[in-house]
C-alpha positions in Angstrom: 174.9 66.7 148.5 177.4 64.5 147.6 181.0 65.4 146.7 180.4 63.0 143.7 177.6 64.9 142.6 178.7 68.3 142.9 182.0 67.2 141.1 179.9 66.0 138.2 177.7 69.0 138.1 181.1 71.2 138.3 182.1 69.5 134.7 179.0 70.0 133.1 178.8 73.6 134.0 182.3 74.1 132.8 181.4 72.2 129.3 177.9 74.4 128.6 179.5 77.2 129.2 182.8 76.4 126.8 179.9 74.9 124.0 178.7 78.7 124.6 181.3 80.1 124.3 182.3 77.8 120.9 179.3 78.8 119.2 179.0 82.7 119.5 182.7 82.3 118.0 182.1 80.6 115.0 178.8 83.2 114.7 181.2 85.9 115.3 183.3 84.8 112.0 180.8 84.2 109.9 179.5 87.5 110.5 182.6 89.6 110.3 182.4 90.7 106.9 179.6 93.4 106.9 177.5 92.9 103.8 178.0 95.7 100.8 175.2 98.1 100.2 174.0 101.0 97.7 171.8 103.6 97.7 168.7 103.6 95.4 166.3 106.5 94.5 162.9 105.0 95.1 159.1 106.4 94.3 157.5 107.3 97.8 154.6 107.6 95.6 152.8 107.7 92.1 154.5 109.8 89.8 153.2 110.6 86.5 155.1 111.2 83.4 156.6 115.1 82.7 156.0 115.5 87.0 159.2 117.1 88.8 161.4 114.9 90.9 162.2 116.4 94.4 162.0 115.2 98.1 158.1 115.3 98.0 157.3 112.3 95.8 161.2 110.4 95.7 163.9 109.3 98.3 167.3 107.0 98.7 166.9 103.8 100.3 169.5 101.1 100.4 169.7 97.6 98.8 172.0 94.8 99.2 174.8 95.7 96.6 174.3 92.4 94.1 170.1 93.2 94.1 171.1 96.6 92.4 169.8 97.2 88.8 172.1 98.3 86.2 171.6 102.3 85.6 169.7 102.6 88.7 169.4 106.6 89.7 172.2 106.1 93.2 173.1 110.3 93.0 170.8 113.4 93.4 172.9 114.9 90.6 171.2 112.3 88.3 167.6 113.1 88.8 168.1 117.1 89.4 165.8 119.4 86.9 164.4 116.1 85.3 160.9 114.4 84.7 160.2 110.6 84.1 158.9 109.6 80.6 157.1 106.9 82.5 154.9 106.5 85.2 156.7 105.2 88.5 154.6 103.6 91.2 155.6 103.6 95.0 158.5 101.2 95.9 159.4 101.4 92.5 163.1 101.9 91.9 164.2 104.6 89.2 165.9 103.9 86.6 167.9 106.4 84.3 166.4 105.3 81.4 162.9 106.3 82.9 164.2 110.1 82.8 163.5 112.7 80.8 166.0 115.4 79.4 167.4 117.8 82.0 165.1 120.6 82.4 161.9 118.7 80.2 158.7 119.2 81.8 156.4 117.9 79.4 155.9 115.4 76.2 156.8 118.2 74.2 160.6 118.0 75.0 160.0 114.6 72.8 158.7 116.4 69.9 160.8 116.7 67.1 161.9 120.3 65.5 159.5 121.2 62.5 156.9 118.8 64.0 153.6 118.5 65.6 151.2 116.2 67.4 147.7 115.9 66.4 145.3 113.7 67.4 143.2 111.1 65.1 139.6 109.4 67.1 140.1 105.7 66.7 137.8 102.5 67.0 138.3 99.2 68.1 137.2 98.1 64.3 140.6 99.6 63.4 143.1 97.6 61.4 145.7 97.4 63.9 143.7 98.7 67.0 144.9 96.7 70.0 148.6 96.1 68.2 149.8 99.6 67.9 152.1 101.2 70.1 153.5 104.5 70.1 156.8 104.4 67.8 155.4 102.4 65.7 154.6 103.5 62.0 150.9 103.8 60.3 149.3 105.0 57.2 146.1 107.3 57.1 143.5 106.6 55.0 140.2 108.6 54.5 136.9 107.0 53.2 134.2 109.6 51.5 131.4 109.6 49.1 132.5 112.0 46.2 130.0 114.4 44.9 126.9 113.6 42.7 127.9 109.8 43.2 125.2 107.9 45.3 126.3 104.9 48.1 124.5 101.6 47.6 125.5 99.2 49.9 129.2 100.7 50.4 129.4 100.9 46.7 130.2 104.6 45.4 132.6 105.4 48.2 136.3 106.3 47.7 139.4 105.1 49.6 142.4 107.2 49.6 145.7 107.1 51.5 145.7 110.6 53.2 149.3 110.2 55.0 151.8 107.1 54.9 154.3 106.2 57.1 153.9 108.4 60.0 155.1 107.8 63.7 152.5 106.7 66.6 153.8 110.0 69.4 151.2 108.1 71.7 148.1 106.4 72.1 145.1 108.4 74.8 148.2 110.3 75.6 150.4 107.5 77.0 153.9 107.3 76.0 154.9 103.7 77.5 153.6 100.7 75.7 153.7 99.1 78.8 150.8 101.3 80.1 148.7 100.2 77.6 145.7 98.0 77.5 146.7 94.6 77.0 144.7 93.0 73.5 141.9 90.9 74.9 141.7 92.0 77.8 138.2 92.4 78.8 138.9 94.9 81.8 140.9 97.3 79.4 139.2 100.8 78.5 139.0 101.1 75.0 141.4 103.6 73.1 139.4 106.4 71.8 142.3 108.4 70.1 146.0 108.0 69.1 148.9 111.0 68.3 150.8 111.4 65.5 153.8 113.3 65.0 153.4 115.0 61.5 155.0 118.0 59.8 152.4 121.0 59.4 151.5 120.0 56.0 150.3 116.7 56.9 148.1 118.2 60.0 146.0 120.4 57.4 146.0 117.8 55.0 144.3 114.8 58.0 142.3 118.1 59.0 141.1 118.7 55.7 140.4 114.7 55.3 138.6 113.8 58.8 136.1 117.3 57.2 135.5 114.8 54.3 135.3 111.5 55.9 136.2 108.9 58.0 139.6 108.5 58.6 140.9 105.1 59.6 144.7 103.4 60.5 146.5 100.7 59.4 149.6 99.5 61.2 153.0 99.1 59.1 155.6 96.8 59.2 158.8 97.9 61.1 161.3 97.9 57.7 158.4 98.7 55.0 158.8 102.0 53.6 157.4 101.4 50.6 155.4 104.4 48.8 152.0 104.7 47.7 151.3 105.1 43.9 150.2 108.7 43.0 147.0 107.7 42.2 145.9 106.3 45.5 146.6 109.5 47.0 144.6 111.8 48.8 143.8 114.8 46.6 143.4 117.8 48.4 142.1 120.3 46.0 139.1 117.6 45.2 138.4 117.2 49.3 138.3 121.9 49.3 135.7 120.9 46.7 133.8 118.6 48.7 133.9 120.3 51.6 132.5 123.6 49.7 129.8 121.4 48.3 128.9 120.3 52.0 128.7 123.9 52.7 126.5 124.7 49.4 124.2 122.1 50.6 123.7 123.1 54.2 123.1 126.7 53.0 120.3 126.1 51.0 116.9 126.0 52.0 114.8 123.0 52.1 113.3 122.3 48.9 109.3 122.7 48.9 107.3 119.9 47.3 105.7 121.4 44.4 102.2 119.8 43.6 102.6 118.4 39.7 99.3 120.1 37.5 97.3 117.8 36.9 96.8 116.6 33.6 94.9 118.3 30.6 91.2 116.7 29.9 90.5 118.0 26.8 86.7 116.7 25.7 86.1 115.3 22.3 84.1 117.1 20.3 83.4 114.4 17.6 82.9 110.9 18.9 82.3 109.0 16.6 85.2 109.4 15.1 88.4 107.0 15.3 91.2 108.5 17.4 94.8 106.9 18.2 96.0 107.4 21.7 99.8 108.5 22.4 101.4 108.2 25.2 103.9 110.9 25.5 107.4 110.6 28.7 108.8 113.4 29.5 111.2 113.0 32.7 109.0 112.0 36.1 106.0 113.8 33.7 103.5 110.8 31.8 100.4 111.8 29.3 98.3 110.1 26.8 97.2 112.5 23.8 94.1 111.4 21.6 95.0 112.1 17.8 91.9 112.0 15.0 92.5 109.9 12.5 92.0 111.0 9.1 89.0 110.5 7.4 88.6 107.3 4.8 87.2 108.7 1.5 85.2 106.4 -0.1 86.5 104.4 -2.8 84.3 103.8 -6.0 84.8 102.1 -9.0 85.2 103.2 -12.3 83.1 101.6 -15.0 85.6 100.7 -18.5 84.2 102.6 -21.7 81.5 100.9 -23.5 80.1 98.9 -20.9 
């Protein structure tokens, strides 16, 4: 080989390798600052509301430092002895507003003192059905047929407000709106029943109603408070007399069909003379009664005196 030659390879060998050496410097720089991290408590998998957090179902993973959410669960102090109020998927990052009170292992630790959840059966004609969401405020109403009164069409029945402004606990036992059945949706499942967070009195009074009718919801507005005249109001003493009625009737026995007598044929004894025919009503009872008339004396004439 040429000297020439070699000399020119020599140069070119040098250059490649300072071009190298060039790049993996500036790569070097650019990578010297080591990006920041946190750690994240993450779902491994589904976890339903009121379940225990522990090693089983949820683990730290890290995250690029600027992709953390705000009030992201980053400490095992944070999640010790609680429950989510939500239902957490896996993958799913945890939140500390998903958690329940420390030491809460059920929706009961949402219950408020002096109050109760009870459950109301729902359909999807419901005013309101598809738009409420637990939180939200409703009125109860009740519709019935009052005693001796007799339905025609709808007409006869009563409507009365049962309970008024009371607070959706949940709805088929799901606290998160988010959980819920989208309106319109034709894949949802159809709600069958929604909670209510009542004192005692009001869950004997909807018990006491839903014995004496149907009882239906109709969704508030967020700021109306408004009250419901008196007379609109769901008496209970006039439902106990309902119900007791109900209960008169079902102890009863059937009622027998009792064959009417037939009517009385009486034969006349004098036909030639004129009768008049009555016709007499008495309730569901009908008869015609033959009356003689009275005899027509004859008339005669008197003759005047001296003819």
């Amino acid at each position: 080989m040429r000297p020439k030659t070699l000399a020119l390879l020599a140069v070119a060998a040098i250059c490649g390798l300072v071009a190298m050496l060039g790049v993996q410097q500036v790569l070097s720089n650019q990578g010297g600052g080591k990006t920041e991290e946190g750690q994240v408590l993450v779902a491994k998998a589904e976890i339903v509301p009121g379940q225990p957090l522990d090693e089983t179902n949820v683990e730290f993973k890290s995250f690029p430092a600027g992709t953390i959410p705000e009030g992201a669960v980053v400490s095992k102090e944070q999640f010790l002895e609680r429950t989510l109020t939500v239902r957490a998927f896996p993958g799913s990052q945890i939140l500390q507003v998903m958690l329940d009170k420390k030491g809460a292992r059920s929706a009961s630790s949402e219950v408020r003192d002096g109050m109760s959840v009870v459950s109301v059966p729902i359909d999807q004609t419901m005013t309101g059905v598809g738009l409420i969401h637990p939180g939200d405020n409703v009125d109860v109403l009740v519709t019935y047929r009052p005693v001796g009164s007799r339905e025609v069409n709808g007409v006869g029945k009563e409507v009365k407000t049962v309970l008024e402004y009371v607070e959706v606990f949940s709805i088929d036992g799901v606290r998160d709106p988010n959980l819920l059945p989208k309106p319109g949706d034709p894949k949802a499942v159809p709600m069958k029943t929604v909670q209510l967070q009542v004192t005692g009195e009001q869950a004997r009074l909807l018990k006491l109603a839903g014995d004496v009718g149907t009882i239906y919801l109709t969704l508030r507005a967020m700021n109306d408070k408004h009250r419901i005249e008196d007379k609109e109001l769901f008496d209970p003493k006039f439902a106990e007399n309902v119900v007791s009625h109900k209960d008169d009737e079902r102890d009863q026995p059937p009622p027998v069909a009792v064959a009417k007598p037939a009517p009385e044929v009486k034969l006349d004894t004098n036909p030639g003379r004129k009768k008049w025919k009555i016709e007499i009503i008495a309730g569901d009872e009908r008869r015609i009664v033959e009356v003689d008339l009275p005899e027509e004396e004859p008339v005669t004439l008197s003759t005047a005196k001296g003819t």
